[in-house]
PQR file of N, CA, C, O and H, with PARSE charges and radii, in Angstrom:
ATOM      1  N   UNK A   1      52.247  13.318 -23.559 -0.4000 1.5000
ATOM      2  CA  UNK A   1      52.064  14.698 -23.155 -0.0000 2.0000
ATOM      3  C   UNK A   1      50.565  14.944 -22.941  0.5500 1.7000
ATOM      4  O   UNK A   1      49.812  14.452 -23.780 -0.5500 1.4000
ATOM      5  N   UNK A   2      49.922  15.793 -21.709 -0.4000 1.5000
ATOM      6  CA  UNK A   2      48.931  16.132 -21.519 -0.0000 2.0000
ATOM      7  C   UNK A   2      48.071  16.605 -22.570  0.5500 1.7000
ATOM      8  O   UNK A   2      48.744  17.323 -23.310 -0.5500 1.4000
ATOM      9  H   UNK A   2      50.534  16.194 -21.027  0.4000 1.0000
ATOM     10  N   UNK A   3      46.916  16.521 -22.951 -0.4000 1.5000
ATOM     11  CA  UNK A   3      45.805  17.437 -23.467 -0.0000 2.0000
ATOM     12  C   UNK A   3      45.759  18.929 -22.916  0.5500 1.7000
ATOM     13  O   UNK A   3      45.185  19.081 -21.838 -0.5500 1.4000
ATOM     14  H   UNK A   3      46.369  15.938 -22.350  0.4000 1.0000
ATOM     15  N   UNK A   4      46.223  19.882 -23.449 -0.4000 1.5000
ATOM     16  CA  UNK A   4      45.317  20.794 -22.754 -0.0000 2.0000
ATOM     17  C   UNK A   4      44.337  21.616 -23.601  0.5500 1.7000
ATOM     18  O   UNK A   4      44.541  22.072 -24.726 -0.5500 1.4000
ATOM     19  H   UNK A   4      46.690  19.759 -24.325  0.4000 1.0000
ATOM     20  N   UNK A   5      42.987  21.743 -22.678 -0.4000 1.5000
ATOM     21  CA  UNK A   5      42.191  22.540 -23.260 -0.0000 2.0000
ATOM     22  C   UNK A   5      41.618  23.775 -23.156  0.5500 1.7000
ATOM     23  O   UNK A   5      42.435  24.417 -22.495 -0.5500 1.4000
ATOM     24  H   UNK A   5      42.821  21.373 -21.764  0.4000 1.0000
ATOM     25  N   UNK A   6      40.531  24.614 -23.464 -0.4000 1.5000
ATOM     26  CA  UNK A   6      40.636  25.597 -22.886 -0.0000 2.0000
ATOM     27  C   UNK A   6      38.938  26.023 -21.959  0.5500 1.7000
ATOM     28  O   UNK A   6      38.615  26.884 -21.141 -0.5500 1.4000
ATOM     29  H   UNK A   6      39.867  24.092 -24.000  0.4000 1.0000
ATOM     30  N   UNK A   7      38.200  24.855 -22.668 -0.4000 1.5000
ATOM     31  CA  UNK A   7      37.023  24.776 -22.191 -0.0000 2.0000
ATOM     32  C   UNK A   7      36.904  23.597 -21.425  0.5500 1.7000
ATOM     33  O   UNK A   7      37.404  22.562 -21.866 -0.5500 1.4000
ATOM     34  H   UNK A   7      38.462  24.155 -23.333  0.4000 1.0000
ATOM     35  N   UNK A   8      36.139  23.605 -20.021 -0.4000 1.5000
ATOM     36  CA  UNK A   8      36.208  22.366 -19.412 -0.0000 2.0000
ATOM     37  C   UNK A   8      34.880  21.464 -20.071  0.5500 1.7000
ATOM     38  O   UNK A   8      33.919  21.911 -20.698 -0.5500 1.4000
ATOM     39  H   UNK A   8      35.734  24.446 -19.663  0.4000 1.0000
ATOM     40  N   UNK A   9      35.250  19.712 -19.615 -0.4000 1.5000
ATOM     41  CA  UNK A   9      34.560  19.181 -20.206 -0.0000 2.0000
ATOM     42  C   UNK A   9      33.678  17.999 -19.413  0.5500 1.7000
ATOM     43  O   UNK A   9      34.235  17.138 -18.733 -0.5500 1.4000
ATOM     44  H   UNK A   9      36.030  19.348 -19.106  0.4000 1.0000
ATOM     45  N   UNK A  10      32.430  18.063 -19.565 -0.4000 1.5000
ATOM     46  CA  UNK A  10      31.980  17.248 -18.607 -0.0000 2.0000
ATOM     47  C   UNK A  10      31.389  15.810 -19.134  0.5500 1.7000
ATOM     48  O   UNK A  10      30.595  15.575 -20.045 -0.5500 1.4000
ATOM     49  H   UNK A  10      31.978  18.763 -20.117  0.4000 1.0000
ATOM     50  N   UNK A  11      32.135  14.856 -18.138 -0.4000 1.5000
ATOM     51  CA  UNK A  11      32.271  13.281 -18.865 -0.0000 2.0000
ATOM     52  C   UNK A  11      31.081  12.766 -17.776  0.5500 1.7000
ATOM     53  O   UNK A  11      31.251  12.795 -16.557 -0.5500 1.4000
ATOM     54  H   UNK A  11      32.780  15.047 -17.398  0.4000 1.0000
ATOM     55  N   UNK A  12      29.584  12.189 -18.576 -0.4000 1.5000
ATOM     56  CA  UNK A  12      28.676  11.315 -17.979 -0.0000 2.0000
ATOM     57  C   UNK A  12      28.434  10.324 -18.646  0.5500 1.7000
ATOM     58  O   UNK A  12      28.583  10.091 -19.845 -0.5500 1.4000
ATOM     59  H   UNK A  12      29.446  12.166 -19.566  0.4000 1.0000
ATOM     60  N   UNK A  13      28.110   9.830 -17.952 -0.4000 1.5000
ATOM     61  CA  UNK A  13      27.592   8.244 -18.246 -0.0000 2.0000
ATOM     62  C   UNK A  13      26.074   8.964 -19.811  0.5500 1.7000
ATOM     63  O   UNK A  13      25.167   9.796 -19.809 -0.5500 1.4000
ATOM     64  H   UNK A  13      27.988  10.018 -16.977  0.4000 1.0000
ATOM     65  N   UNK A  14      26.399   8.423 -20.377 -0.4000 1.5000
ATOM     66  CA  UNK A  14      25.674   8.517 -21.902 -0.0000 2.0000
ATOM     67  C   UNK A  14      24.251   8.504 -21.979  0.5500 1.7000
ATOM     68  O   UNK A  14      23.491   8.931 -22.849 -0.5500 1.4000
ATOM     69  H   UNK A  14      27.135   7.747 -20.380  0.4000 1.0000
ATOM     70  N   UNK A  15      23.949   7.672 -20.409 -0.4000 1.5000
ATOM     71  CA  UNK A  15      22.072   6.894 -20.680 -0.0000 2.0000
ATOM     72  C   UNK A  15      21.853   7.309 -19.206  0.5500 1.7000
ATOM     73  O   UNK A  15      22.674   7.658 -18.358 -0.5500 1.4000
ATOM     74  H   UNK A  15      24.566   7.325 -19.702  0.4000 1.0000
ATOM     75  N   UNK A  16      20.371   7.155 -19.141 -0.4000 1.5000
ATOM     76  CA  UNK A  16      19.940   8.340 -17.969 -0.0000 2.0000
ATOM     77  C   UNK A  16      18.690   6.796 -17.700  0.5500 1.7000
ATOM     78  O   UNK A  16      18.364   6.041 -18.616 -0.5500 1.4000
ATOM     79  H   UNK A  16      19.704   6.872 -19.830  0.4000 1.0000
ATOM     80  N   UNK A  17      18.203   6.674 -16.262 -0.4000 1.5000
ATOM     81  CA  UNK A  17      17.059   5.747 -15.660 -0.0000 2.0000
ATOM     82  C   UNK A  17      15.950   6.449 -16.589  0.5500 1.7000
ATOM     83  O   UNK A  17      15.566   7.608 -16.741 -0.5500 1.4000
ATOM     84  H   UNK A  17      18.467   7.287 -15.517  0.4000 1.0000
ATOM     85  N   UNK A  18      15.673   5.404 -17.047 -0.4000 1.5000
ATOM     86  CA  UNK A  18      14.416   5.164 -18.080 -0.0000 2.0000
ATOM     87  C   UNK A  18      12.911   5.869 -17.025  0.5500 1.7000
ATOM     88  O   UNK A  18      12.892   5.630 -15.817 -0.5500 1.4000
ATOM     89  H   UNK A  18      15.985   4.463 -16.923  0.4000 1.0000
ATOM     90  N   UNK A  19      12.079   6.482 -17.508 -0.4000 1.5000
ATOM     91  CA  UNK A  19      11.021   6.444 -16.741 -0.0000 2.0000
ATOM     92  C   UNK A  19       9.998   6.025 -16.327  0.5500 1.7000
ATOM     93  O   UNK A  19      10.160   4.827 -16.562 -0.5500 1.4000
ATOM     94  H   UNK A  19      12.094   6.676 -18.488  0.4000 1.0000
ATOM     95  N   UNK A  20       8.945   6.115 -15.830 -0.4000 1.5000
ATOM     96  CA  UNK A  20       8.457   4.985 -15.011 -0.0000 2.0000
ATOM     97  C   UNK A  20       7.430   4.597 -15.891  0.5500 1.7000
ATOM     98  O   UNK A  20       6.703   5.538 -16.209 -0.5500 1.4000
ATOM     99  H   UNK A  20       8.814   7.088 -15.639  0.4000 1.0000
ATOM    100  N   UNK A  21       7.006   2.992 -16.618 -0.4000 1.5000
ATOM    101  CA  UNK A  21       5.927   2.631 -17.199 -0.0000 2.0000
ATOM    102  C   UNK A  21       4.926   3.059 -16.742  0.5500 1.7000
ATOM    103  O   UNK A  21       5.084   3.901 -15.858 -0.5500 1.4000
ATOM    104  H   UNK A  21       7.597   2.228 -16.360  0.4000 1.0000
ATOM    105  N   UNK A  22       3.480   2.686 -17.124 -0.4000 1.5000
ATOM    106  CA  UNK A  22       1.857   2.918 -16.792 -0.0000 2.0000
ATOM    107  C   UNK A  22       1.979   1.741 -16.000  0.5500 1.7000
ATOM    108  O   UNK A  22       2.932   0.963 -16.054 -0.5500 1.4000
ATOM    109  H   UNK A  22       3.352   2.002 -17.842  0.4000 1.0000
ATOM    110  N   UNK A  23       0.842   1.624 -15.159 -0.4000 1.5000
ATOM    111  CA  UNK A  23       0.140   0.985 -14.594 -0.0000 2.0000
ATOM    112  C   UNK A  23       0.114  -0.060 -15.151  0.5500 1.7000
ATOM    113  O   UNK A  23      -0.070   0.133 -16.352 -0.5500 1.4000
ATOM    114  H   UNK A  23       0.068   2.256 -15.115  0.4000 1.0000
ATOM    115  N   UNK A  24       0.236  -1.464 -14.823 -0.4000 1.5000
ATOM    116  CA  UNK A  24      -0.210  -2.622 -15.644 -0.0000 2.0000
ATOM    117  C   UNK A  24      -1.518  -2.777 -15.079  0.5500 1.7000
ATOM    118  O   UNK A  24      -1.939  -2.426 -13.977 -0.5500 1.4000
ATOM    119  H   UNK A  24       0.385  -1.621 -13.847  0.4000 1.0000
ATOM    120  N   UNK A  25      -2.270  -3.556 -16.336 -0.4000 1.5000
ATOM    121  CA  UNK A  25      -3.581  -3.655 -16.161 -0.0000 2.0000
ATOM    122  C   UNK A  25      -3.991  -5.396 -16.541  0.5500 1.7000
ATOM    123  O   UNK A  25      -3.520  -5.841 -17.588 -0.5500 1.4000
ATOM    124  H   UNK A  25      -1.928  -3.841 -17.232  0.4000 1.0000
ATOM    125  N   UNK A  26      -4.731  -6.186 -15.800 -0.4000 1.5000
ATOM    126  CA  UNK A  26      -4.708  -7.292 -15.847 -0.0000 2.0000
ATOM    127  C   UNK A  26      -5.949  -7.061 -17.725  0.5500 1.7000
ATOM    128  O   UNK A  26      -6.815  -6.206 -17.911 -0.5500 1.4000
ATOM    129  H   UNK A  26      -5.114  -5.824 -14.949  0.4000 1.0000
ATOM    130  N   UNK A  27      -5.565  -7.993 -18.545 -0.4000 1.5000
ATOM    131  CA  UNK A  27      -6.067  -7.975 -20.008 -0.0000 2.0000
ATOM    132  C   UNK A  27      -7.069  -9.438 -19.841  0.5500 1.7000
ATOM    133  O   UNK A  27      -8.276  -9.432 -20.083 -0.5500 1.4000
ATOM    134  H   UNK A  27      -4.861  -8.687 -18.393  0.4000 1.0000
ATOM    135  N   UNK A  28      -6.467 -10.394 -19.481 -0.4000 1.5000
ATOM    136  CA  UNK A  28      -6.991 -11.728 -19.550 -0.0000 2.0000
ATOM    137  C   UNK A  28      -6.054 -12.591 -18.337  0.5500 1.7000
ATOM    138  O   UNK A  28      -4.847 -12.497 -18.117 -0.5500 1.4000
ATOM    139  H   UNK A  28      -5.487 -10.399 -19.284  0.4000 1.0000
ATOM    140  N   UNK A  29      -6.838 -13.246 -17.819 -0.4000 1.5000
ATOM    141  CA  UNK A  29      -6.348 -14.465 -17.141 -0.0000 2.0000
ATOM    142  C   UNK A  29      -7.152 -15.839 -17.169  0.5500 1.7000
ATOM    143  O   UNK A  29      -8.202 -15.951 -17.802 -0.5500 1.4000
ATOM    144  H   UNK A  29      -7.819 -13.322 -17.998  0.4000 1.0000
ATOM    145  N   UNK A  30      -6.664 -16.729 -16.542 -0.4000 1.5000
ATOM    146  CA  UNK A  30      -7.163 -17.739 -16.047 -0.0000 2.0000
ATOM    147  C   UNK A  30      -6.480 -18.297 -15.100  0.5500 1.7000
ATOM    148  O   UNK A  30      -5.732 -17.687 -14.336 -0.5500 1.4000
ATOM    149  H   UNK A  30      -5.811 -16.638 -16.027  0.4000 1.0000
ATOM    150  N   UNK A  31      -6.720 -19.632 -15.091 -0.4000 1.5000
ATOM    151  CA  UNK A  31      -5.898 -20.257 -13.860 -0.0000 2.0000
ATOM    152  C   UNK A  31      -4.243 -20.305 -13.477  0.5500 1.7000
ATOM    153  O   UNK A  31      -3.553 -20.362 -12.459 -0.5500 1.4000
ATOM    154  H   UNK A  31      -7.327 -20.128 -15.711  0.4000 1.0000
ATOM    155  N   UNK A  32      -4.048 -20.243 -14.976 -0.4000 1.5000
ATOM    156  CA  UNK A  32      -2.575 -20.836 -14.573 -0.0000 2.0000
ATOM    157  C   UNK A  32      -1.887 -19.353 -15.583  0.5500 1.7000
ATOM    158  O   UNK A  32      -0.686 -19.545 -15.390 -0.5500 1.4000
ATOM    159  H   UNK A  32      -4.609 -20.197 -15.803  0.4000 1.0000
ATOM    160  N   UNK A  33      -1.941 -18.415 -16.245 -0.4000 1.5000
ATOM    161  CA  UNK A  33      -1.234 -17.370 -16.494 -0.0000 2.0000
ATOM    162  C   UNK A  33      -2.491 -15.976 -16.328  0.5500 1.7000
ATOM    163  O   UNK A  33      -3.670 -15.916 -15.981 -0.5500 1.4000
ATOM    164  H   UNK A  33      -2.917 -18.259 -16.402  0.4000 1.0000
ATOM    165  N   UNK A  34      -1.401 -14.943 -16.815 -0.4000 1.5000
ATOM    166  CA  UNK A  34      -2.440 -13.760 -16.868 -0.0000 2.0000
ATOM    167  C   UNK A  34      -1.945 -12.651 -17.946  0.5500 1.7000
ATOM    168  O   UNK A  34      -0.809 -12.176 -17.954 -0.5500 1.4000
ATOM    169  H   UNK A  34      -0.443 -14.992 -17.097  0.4000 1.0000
ATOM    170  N   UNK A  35      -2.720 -12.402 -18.622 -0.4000 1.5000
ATOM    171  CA  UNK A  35      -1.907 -11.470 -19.686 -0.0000 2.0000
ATOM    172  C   UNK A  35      -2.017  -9.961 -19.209  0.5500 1.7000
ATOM    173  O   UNK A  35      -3.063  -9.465 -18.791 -0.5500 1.4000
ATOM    174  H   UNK A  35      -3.642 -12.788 -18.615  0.4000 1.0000
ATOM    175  N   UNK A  36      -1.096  -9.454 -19.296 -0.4000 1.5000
ATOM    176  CA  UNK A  36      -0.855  -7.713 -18.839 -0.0000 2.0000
ATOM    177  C   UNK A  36      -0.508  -6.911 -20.367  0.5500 1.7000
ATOM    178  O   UNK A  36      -0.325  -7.348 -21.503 -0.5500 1.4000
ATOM    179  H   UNK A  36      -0.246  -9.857 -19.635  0.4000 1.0000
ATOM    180  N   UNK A  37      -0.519  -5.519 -19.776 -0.4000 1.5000
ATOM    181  CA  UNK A  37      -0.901  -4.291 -20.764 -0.0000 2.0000
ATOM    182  C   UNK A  37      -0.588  -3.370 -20.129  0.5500 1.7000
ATOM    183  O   UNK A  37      -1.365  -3.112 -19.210 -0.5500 1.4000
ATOM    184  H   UNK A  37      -0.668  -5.163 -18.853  0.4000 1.0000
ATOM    185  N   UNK A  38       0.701  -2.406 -20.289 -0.4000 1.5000
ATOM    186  CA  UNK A  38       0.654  -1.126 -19.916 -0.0000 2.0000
ATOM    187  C   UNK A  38       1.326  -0.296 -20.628  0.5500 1.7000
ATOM    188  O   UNK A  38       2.061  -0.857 -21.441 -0.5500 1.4000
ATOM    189  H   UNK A  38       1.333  -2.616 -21.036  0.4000 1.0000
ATOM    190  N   UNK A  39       1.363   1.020 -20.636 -0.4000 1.5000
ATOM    191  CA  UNK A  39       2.018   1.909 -21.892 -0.0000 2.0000
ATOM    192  C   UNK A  39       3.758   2.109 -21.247  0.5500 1.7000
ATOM    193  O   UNK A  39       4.061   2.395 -20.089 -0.5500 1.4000
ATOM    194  H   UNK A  39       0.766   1.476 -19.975  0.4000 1.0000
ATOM    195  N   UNK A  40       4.697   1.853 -22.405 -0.4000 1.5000
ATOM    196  CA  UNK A  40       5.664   2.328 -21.901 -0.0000 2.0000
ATOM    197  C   UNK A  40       5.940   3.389 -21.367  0.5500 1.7000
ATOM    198  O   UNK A  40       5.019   4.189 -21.202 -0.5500 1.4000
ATOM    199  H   UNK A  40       4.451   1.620 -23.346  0.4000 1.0000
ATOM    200  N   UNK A  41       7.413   3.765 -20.889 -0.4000 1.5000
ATOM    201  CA  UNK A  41       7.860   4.854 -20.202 -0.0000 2.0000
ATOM    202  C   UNK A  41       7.821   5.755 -21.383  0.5500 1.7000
ATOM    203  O   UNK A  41       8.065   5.205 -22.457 -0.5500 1.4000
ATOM    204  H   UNK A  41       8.160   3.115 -21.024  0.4000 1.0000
ATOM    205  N   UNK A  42       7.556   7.067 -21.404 -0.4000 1.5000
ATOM    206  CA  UNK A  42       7.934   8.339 -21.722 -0.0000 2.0000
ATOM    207  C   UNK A  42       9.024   8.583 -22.210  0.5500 1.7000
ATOM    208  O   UNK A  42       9.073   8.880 -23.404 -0.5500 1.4000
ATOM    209  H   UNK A  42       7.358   7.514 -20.531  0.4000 1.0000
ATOM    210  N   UNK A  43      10.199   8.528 -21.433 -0.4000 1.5000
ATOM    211  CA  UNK A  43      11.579   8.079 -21.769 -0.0000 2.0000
ATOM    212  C   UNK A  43      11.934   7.256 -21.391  0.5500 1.7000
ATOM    213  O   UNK A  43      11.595   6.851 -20.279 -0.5500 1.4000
ATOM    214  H   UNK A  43      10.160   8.286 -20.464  0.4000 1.0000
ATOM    215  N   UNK A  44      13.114   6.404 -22.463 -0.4000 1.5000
ATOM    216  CA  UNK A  44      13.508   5.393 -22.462 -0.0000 2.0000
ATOM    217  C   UNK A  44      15.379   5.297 -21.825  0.5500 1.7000
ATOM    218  O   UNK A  44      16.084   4.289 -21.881 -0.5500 1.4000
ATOM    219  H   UNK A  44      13.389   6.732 -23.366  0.4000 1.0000
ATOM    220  N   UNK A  45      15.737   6.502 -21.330 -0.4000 1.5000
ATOM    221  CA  UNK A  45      16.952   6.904 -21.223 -0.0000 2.0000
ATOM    222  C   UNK A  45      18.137   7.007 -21.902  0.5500 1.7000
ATOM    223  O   UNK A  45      19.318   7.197 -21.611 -0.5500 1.4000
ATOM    224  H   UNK A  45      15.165   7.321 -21.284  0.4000 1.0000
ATOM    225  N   UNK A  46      17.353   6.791 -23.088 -0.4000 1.5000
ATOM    226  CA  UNK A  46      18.794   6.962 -24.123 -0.0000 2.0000
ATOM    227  C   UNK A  46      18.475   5.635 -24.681  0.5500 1.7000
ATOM    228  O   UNK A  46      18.554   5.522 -25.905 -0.5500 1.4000
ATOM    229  H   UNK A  46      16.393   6.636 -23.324  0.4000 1.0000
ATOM    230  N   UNK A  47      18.104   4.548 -23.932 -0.4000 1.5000
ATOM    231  CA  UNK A  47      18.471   3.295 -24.815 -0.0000 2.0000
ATOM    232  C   UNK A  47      17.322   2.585 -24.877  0.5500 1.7000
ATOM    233  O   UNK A  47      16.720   2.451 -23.811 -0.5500 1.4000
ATOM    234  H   UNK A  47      18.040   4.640 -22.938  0.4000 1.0000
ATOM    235  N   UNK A  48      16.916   2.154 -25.736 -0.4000 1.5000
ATOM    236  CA  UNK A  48      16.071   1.106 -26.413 -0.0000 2.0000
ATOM    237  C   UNK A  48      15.650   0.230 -24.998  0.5500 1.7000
ATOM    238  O   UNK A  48      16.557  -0.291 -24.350 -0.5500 1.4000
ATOM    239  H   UNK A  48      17.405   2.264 -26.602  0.4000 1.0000
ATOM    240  N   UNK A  49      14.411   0.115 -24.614 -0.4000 1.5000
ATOM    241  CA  UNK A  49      14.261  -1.246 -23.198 -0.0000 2.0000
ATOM    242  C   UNK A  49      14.165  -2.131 -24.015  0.5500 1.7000
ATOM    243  O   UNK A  49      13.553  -2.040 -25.079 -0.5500 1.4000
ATOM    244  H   UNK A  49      13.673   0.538 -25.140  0.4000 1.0000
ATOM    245  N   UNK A  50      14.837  -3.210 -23.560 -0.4000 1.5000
ATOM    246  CA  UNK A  50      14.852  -4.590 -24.481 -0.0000 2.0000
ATOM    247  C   UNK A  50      13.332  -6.022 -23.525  0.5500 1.7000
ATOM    248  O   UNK A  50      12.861  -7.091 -23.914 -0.5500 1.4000
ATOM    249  H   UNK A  50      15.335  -3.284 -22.695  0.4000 1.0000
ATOM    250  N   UNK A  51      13.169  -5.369 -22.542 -0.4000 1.5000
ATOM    251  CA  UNK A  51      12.094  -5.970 -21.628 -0.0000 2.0000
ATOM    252  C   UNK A  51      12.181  -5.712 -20.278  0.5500 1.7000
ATOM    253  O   UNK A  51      12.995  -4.954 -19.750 -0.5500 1.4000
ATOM    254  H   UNK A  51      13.552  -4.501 -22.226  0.4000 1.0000
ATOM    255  N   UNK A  52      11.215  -6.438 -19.662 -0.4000 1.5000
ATOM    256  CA  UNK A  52      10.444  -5.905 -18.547 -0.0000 2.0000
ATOM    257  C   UNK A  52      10.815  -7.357 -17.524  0.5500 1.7000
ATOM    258  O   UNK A  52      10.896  -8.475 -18.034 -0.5500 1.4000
ATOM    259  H   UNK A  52      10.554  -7.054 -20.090  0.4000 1.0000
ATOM    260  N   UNK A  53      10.955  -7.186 -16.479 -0.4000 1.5000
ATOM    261  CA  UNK A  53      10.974  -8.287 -15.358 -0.0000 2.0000
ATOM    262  C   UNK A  53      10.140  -8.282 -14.435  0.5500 1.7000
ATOM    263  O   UNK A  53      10.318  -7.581 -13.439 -0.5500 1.4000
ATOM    264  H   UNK A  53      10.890  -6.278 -16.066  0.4000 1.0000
ATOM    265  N   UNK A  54       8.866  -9.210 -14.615 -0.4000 1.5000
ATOM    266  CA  UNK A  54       7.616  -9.121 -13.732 -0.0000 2.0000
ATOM    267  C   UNK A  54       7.695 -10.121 -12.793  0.5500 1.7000
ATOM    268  O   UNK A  54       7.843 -11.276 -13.193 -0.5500 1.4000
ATOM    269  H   UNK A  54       8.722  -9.779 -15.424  0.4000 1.0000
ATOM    270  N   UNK A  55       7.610  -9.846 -11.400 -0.4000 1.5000
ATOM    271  CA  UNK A  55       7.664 -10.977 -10.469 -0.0000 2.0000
ATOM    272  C   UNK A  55       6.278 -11.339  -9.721  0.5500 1.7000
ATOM    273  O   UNK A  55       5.585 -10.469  -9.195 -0.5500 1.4000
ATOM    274  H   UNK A  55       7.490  -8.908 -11.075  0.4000 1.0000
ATOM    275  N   UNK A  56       5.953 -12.670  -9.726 -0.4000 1.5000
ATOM    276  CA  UNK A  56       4.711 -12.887  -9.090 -0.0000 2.0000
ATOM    277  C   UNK A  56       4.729 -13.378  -7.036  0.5500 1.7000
ATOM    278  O   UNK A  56       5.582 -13.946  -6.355 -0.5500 1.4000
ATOM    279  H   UNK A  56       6.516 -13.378 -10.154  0.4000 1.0000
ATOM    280  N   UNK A  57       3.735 -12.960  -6.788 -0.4000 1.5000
ATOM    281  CA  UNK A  57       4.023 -13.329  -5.022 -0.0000 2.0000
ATOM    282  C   UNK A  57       2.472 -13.728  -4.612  0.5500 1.7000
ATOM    283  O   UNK A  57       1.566 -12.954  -4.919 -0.5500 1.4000
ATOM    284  H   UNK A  57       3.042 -12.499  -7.341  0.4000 1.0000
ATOM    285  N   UNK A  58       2.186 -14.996  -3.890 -0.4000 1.5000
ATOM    286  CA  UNK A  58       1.146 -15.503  -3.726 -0.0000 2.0000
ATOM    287  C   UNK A  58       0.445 -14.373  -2.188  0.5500 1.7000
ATOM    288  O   UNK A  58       0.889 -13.877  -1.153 -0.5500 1.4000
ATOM    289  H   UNK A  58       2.922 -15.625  -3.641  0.4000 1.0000
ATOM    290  N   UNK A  59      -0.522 -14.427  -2.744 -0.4000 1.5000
ATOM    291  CA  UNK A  59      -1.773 -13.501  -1.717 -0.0000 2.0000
ATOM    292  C   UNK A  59      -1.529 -13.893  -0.136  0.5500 1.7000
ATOM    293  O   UNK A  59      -1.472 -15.101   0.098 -0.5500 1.4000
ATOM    294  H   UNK A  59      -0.883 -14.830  -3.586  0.4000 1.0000
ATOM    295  N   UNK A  60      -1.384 -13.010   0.943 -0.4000 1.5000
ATOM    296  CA  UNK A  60      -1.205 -13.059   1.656 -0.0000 2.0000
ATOM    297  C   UNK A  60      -2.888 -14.259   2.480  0.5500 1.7000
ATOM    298  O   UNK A  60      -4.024 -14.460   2.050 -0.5500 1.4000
ATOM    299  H   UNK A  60      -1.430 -12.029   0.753  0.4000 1.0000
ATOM    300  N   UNK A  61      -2.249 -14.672   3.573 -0.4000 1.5000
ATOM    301  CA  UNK A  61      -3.228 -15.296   4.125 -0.0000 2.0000
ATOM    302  C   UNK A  61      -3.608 -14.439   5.182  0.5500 1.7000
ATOM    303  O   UNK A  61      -4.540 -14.750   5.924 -0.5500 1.4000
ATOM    304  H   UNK A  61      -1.327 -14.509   3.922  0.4000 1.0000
TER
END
């Protein structure tokens, strides 16, 4: 048998897009890595960031 209620109810998704980190800032490098530094997001959307996915792309010629 149906639920009925008397107030409607609004069903969302629980976690909201996290917001946007700082700027990364180069800390140290050398030849072959580079260490970065930036402040997290503000909000995290509800859930804990478990990490970051940094992609590297060689300098244009």
């Amino acid at each position: 048998e149906p639920l009925v209620i008397e107030t409607p109810v609004l069903i969302k998704n629980p976690f909201t897009e996290p917001g946007q980190s700082g700027t990364p800032q180069c800390v140290e490098r050398d030849r072959d890595r580079i260490e970065l530094k930036w402040n997290p997001p503000k909000s995290d959307g509800g859930n804990p960031i478990k990490g970051y996915q940094i992609e590297r792309r060689e300098k244009a010629a």
